[in-house]
C-alpha positions in Angstrom: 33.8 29.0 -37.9 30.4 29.2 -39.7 28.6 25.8 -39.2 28.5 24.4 -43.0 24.8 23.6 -44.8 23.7 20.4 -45.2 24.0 20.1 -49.5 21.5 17.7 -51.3 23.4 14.8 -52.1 23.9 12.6 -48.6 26.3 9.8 -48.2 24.6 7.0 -47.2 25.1 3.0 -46.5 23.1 -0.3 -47.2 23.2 -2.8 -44.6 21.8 -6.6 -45.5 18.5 -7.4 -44.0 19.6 -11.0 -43.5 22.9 -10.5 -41.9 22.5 -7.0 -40.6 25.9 -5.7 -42.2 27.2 -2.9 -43.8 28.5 -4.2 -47.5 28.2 -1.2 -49.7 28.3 2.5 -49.5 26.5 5.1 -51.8 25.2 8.4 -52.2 21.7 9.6 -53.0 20.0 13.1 -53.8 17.4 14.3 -50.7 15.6 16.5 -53.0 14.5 13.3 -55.6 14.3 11.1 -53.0 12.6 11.5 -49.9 12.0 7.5 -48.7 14.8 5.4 -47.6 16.9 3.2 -50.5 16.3 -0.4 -50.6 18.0 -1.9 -53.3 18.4 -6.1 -54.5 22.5 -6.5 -53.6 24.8 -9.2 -53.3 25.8 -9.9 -50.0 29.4 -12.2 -49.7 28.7 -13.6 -46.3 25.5 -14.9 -47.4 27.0 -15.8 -51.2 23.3 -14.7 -52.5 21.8 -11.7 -53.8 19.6 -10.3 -50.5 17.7 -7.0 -49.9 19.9 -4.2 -49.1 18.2 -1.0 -46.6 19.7 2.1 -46.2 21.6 3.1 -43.3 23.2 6.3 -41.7 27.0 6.5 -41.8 28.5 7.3 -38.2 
């Protein structure tokens, strides 16, 4: 089998900075984007809007 190319969009996740979890999951495009996401989320196990970091899905 032929080993497939890596496309432009990327699935990626966004972890909580306070609590260190994985909430949300997402995509993003490589080519607009070259920095990691960092996005203003709600996280439910803080009950408070908290920054969000992307993440690599295993």
């Amino acid at each position: 089998m032929a080993k497939a190319k890596k496309g432009a969009i990327e699935k990626i996740a966004l972890k909580c900075s306070e609590c260190n979890r994985r909430n949300y999951t997402t995509q993003k495009n490589r080519r607009n984007m070259q920095g990691k996401l960092e996005l203003s989320k709600y996280c439910k196990f803080d009950k408070k809007h908290t920054l969000h970091v992307e993440t690599k899905i295993k």
